[in-house]
PDB file of the backbone (N, CA, C, O) and the ligand in Angstrom, with CONECT records:
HET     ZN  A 101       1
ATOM      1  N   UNK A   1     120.575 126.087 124.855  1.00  0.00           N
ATOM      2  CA  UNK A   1     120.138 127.414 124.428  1.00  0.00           C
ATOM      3  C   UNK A   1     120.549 127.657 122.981  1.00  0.00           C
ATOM      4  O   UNK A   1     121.365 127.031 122.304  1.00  0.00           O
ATOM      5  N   UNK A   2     120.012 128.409 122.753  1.00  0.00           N
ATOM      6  CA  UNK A   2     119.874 128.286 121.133  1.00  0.00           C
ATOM      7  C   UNK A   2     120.994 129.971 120.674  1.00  0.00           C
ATOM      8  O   UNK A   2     121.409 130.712 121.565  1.00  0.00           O
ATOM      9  N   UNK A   3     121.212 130.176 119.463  1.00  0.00           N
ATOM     10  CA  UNK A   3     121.803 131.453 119.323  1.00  0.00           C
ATOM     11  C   UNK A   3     121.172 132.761 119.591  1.00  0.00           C
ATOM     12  O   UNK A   3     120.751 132.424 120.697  1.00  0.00           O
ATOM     13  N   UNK A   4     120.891 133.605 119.510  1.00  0.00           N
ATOM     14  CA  UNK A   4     119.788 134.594 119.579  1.00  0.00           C
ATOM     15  C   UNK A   4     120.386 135.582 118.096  1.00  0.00           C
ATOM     16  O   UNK A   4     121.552 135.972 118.034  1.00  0.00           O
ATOM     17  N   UNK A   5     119.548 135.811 117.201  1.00  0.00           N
ATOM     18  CA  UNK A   5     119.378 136.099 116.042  1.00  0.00           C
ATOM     19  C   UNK A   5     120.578 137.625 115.942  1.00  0.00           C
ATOM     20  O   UNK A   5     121.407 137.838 115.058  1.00  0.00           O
ATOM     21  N   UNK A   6     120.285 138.447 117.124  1.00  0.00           N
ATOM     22  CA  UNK A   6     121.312 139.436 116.927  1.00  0.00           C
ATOM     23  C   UNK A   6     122.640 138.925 116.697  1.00  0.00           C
ATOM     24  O   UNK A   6     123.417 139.302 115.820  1.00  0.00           O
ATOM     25  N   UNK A   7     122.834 138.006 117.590  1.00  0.00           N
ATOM     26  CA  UNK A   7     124.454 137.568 117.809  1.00  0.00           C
ATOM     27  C   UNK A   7     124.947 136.753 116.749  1.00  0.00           C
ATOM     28  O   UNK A   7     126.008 136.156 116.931  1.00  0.00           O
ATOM     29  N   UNK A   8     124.183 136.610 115.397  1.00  0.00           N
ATOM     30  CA  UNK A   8     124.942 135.794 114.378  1.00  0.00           C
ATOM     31  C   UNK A   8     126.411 136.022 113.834  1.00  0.00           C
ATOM     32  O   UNK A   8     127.358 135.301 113.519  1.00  0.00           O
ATOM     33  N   UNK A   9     126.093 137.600 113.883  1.00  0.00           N
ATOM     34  CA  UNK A   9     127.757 138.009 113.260  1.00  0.00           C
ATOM     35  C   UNK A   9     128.623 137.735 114.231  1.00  0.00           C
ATOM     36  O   UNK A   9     129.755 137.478 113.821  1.00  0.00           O
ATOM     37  N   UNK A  10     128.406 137.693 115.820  1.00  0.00           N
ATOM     38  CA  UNK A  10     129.506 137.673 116.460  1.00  0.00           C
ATOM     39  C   UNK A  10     129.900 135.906 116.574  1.00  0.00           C
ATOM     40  O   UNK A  10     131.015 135.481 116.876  1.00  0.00           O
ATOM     41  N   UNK A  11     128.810 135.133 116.286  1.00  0.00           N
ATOM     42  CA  UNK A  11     128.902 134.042 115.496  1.00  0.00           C
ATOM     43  C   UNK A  11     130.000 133.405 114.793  1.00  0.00           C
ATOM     44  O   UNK A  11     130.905 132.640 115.125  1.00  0.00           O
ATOM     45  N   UNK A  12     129.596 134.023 113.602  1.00  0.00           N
ATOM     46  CA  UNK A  12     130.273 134.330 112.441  1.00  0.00           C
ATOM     47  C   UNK A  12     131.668 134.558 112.424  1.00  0.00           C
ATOM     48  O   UNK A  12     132.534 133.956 111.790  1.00  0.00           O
ATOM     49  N   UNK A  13     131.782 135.650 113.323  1.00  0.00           N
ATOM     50  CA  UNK A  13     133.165 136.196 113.599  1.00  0.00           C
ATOM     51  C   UNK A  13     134.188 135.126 114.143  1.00  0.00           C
ATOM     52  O   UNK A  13     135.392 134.929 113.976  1.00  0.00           O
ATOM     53  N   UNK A  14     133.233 134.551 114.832  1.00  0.00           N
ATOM     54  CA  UNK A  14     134.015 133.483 116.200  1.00  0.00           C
ATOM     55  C   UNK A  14     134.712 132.680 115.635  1.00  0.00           C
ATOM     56  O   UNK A  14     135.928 132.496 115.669  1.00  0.00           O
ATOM     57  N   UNK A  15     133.528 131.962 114.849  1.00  0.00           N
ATOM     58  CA  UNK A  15     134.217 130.815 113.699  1.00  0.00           C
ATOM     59  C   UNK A  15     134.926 130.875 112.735  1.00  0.00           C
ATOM     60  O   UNK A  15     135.313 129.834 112.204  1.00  0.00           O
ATOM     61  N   UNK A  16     135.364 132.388 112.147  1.00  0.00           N
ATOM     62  CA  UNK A  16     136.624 132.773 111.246  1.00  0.00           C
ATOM     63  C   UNK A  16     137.277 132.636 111.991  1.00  0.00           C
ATOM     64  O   UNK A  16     137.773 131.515 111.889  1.00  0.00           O
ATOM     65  N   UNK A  17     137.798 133.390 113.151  1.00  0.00           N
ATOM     66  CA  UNK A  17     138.695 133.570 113.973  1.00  0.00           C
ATOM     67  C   UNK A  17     139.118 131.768 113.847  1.00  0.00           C
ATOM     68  O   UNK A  17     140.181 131.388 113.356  1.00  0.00           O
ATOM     69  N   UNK A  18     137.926 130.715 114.459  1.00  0.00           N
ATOM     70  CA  UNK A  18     138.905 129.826 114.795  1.00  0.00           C
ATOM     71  C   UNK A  18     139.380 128.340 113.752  1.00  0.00           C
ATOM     72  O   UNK A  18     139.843 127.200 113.791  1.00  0.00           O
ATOM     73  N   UNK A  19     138.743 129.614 112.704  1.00  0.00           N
ATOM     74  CA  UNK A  19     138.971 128.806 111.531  1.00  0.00           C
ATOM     75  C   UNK A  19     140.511 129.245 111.016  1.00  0.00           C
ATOM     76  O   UNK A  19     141.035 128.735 110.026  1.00  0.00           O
ATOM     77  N   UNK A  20     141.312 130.533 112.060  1.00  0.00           N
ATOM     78  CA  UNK A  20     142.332 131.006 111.086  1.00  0.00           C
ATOM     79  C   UNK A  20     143.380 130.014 112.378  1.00  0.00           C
ATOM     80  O   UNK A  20     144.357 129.337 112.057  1.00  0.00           O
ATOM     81  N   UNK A  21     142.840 130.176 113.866  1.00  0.00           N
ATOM     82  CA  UNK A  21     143.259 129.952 114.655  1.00  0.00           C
ATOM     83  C   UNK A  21     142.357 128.604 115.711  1.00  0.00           C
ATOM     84  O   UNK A  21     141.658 128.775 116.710  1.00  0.00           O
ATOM     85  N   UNK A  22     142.677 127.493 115.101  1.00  0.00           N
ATOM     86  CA  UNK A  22     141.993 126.613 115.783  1.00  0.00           C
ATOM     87  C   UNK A  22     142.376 126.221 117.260  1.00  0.00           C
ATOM     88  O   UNK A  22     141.613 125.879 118.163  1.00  0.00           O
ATOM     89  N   UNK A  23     143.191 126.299 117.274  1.00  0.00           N
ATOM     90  CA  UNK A  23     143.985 126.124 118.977  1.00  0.00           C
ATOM     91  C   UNK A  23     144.158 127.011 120.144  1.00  0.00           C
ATOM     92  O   UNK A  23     144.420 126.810 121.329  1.00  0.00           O
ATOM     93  N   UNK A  24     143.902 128.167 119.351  1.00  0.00           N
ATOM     94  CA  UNK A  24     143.594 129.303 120.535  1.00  0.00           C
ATOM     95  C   UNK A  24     142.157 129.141 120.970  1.00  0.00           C
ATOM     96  O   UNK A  24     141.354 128.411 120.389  1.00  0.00           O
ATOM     97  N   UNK A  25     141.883 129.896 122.062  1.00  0.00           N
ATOM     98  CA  UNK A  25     140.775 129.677 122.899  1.00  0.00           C
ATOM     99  C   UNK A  25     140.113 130.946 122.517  1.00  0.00           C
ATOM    100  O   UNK A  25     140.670 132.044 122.545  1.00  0.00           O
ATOM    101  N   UNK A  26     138.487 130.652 122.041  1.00  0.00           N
ATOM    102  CA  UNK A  26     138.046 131.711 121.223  1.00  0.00           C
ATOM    103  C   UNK A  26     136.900 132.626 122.080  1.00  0.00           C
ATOM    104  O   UNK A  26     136.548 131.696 122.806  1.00  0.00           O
ATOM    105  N   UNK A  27     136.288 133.451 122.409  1.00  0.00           N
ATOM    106  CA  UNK A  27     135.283 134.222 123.356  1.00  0.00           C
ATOM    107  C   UNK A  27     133.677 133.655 122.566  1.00  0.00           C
ATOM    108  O   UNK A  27     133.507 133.577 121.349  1.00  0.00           O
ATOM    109  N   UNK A  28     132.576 133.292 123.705  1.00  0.00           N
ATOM    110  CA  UNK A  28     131.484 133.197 123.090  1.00  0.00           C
ATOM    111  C   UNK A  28     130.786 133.684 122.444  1.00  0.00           C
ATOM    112  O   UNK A  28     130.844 134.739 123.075  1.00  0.00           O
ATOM    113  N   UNK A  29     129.914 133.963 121.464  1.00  0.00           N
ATOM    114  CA  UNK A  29     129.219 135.255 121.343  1.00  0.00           C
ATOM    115  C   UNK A  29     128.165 135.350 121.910  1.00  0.00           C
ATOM    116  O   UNK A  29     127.418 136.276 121.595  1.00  0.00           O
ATOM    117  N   UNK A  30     127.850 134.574 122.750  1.00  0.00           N
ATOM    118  CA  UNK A  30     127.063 135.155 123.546  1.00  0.00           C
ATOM    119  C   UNK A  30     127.630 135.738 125.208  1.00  0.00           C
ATOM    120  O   UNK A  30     127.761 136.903 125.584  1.00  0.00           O
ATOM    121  N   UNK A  31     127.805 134.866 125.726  1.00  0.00           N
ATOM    122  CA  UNK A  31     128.446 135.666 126.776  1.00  0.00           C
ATOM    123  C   UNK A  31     129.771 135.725 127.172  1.00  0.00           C
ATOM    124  O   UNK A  31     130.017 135.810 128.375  1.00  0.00           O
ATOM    125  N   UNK A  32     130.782 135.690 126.248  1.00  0.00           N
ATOM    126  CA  UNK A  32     131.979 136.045 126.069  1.00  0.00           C
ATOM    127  C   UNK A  32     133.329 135.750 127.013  1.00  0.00           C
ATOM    128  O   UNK A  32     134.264 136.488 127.324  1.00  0.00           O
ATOM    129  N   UNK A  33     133.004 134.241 127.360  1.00  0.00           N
ATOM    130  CA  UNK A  33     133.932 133.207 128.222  1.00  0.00           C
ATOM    131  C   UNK A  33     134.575 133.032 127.109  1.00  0.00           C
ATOM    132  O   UNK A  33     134.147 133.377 126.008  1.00  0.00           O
ATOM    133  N   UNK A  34     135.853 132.378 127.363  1.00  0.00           N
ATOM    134  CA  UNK A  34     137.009 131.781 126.487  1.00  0.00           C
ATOM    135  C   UNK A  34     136.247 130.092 126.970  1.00  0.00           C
ATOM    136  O   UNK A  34     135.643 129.528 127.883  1.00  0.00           O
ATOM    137  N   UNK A  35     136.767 129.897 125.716  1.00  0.00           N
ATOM    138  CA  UNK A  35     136.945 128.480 125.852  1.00  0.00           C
ATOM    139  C   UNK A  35     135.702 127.402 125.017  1.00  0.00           C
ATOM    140  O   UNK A  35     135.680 126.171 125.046  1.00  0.00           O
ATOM    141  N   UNK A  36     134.744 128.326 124.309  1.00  0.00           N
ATOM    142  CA  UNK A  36     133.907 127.975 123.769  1.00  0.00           C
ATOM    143  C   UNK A  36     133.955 126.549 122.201  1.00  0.00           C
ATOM    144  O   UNK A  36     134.238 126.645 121.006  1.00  0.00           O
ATOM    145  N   UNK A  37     133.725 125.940 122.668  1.00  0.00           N
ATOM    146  CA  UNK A  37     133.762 124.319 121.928  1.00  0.00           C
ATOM    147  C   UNK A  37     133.275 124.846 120.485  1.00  0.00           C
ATOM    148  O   UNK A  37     132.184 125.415 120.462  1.00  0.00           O
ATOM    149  N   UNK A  38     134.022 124.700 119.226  1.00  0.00           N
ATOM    150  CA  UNK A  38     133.147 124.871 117.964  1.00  0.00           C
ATOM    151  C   UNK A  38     133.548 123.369 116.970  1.00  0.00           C
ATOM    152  O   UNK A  38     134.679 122.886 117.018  1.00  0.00           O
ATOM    153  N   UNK A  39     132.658 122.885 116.277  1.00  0.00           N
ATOM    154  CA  UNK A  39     132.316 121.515 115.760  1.00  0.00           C
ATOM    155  C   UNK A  39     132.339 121.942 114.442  1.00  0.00           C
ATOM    156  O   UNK A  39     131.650 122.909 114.117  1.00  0.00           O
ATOM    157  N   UNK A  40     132.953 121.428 113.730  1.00  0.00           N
ATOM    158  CA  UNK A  40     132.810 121.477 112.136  1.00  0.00           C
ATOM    159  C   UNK A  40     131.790 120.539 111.587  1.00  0.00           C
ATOM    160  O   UNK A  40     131.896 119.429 112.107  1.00  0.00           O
ATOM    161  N   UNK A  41     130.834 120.626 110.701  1.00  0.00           N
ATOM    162  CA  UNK A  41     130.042 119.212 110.470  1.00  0.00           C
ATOM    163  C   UNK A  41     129.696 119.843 109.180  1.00  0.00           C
ATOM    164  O   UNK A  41     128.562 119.921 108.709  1.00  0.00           O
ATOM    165  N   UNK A  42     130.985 120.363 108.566  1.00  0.00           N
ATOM    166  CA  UNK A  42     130.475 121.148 107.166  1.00  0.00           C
ATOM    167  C   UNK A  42     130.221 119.814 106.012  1.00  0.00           C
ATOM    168  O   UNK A  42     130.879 118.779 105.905  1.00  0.00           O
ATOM    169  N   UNK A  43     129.155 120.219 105.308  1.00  0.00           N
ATOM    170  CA  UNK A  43     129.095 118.866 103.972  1.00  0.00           C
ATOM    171  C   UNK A  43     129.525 119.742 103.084  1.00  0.00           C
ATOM    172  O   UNK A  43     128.900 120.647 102.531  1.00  0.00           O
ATOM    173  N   UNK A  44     130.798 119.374 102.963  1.00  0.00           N
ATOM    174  CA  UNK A  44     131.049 120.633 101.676  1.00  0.00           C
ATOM    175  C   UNK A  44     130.981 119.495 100.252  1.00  0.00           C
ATOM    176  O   UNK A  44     131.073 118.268 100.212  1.00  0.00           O
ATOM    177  N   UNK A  45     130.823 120.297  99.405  1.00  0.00           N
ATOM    178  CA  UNK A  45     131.316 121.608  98.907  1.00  0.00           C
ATOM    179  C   UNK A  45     130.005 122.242  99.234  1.00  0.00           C
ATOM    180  O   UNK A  45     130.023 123.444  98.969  1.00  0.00           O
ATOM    181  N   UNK A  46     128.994 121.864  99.672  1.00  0.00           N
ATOM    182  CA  UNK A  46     127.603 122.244  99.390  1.00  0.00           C
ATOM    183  C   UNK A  46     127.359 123.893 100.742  1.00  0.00           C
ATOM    184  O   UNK A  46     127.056 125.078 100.601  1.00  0.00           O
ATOM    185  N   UNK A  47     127.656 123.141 101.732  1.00  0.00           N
ATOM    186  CA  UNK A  47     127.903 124.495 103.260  1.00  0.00           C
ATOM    187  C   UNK A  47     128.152 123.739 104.344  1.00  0.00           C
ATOM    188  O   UNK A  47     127.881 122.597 104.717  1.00  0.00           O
ATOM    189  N   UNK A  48     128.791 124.760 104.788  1.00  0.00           N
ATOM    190  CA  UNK A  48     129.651 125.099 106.236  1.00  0.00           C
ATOM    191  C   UNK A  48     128.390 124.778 107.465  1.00  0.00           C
ATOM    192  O   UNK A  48     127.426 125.540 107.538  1.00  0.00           O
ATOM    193  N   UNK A  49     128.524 123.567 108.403  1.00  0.00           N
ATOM    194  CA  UNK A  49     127.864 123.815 109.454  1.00  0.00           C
ATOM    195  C   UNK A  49     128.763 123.767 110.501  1.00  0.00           C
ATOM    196  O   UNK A  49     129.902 123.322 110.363  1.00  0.00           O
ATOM    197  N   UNK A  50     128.357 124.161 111.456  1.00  0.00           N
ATOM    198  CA  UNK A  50     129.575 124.465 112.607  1.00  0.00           C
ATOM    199  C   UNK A  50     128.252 124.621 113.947  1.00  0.00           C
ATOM    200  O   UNK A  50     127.202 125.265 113.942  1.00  0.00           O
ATOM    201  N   UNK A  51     128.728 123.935 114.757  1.00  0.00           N
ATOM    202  CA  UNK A  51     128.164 123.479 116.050  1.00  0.00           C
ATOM    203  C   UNK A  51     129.107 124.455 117.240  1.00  0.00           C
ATOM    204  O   UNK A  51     130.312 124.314 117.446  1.00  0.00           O
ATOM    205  N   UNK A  52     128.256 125.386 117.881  1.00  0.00           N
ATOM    206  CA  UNK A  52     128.671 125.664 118.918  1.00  0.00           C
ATOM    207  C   UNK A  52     128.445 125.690 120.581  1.00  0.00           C
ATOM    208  O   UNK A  52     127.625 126.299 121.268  1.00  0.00           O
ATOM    209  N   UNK A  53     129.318 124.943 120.863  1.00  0.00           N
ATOM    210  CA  UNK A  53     128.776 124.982 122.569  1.00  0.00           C
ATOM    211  C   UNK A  53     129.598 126.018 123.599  1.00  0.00           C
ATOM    212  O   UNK A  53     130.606 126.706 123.443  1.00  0.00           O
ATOM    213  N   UNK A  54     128.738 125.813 124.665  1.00  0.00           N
ATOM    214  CA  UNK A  54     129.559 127.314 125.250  1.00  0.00           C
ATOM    215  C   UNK A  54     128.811 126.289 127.235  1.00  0.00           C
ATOM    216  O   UNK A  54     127.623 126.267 127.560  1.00  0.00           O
ATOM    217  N   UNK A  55     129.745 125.780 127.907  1.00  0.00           N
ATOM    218  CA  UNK A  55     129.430 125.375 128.825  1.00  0.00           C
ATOM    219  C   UNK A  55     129.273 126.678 129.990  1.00  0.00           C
ATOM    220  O   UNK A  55     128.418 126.328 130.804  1.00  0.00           O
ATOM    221  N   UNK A  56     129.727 127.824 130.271  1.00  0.00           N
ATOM    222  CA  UNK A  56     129.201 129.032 130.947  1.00  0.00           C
ATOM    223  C   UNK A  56     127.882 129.225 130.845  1.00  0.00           C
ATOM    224  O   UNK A  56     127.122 129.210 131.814  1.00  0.00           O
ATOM    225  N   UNK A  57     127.420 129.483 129.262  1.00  0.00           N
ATOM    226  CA  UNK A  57     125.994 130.270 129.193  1.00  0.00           C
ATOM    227  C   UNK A  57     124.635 129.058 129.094  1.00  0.00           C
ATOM    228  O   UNK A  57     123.456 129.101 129.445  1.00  0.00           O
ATOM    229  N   UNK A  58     125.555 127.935 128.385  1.00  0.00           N
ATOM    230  CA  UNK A  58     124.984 127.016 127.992  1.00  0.00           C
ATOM    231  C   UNK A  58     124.461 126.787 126.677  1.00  0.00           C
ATOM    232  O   UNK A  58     123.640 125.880 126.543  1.00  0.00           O
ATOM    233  N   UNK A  59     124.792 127.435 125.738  1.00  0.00           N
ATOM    234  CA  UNK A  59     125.100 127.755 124.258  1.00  0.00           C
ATOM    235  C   UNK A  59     125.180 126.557 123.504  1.00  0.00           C
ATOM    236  O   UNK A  59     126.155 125.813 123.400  1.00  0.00           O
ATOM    237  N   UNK A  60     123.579 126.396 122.768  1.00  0.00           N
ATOM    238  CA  UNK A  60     124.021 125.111 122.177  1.00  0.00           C
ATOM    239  C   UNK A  60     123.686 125.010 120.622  1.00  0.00           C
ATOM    240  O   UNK A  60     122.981 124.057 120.289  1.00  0.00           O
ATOM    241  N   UNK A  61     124.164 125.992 119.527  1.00  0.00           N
ATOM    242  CA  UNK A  61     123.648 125.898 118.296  1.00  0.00           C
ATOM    243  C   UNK A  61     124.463 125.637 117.279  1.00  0.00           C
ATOM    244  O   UNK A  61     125.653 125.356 117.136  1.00  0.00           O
ATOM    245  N   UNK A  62     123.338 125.832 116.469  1.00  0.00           N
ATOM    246  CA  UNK A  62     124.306 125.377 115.193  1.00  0.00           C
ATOM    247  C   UNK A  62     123.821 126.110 113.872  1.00  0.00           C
ATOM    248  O   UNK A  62     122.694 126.194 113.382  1.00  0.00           O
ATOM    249  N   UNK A  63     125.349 126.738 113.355  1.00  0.00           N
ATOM    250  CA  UNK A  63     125.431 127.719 112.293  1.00  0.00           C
ATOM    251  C   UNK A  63     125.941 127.689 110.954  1.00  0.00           C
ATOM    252  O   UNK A  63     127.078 127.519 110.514  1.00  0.00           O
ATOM    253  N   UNK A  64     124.772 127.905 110.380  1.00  0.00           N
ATOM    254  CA  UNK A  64     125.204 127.145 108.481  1.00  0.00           C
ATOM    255  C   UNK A  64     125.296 128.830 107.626  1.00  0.00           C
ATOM    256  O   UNK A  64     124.733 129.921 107.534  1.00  0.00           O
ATOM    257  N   UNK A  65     126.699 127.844 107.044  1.00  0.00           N
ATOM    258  CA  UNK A  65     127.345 129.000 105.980  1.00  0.00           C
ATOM    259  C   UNK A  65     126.847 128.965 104.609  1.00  0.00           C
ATOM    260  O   UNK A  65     127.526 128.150 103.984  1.00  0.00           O
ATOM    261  N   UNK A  66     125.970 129.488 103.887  1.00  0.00           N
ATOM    262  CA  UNK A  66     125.847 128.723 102.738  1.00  0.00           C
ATOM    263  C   UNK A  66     126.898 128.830 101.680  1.00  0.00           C
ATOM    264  O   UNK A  66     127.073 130.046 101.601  1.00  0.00           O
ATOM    265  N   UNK A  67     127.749 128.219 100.766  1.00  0.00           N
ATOM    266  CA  UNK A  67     129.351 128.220 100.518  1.00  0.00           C
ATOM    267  C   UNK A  67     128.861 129.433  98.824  1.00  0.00           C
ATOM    268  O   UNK A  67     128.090 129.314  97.872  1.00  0.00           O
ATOM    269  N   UNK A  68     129.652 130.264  99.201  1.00  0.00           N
ATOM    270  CA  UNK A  68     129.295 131.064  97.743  1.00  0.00           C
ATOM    271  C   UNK A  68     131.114 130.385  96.701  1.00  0.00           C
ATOM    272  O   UNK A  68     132.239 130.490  97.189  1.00  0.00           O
ATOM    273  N   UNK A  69     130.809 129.781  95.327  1.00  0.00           N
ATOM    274  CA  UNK A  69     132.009 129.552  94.849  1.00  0.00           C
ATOM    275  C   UNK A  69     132.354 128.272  94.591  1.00  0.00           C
ATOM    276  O   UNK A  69     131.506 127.413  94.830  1.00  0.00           O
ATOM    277  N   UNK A  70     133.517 127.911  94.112  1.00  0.00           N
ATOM    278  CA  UNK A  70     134.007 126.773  94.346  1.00  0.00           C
ATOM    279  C   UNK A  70     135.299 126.358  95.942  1.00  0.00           C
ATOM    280  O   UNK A  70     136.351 126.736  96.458  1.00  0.00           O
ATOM    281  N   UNK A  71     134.524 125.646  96.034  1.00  0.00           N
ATOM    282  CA  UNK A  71     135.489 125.183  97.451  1.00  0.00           C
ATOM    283  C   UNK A  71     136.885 124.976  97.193  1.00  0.00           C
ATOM    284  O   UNK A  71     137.335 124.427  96.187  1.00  0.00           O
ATOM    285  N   UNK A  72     137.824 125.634  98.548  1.00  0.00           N
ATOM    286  CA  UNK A  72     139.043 125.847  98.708  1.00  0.00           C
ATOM    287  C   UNK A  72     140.047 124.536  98.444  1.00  0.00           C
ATOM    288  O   UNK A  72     141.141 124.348  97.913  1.00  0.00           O
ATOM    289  N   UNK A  73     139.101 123.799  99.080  1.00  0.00           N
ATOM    290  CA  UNK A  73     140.146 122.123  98.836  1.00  0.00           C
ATOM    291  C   UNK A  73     140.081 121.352  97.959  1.00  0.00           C
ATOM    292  O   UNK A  73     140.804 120.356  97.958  1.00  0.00           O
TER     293      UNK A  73
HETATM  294 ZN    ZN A 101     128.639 131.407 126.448  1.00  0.00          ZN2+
END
């Protein structure tokens, strides 16, 4: 299943969160189980892609950041 266009920010949100906190167990944005799998497959410096699965809803997309700046690392 793919993201559904409303739920980008909660998206968004998910993947800060487990970008501050990678080891905690983060809520889906779509249907809001813990435990939701997120994949880094960023090509930086260029953007952020991040793969999310969610085995409850069946959540299977993938969400590109486009990077505003020079990269952190
Ligand atoms: Zn889910």
């Amino acid at each position: 299943m793919d993201l559904p266009a409303e739920r980008l920010k909660d998206a968004l949100a998910c993947i800060a969160a487990w970008r501050t906190q990678p080891d905690e167990p983060h809520a889906c944005p779509v249907c809001r189980s813990s435990g939701i799998a997120i994949i880094d497959r960023s090509a930086r410096p260029y953007r952020e892609w991040y793969v999310l699965k969610c085995e409850s809803c069946g959540l299977d997309a993938t969400v590109n950041i486009p990077m505003s700046g020079p990269p952190e690392f």
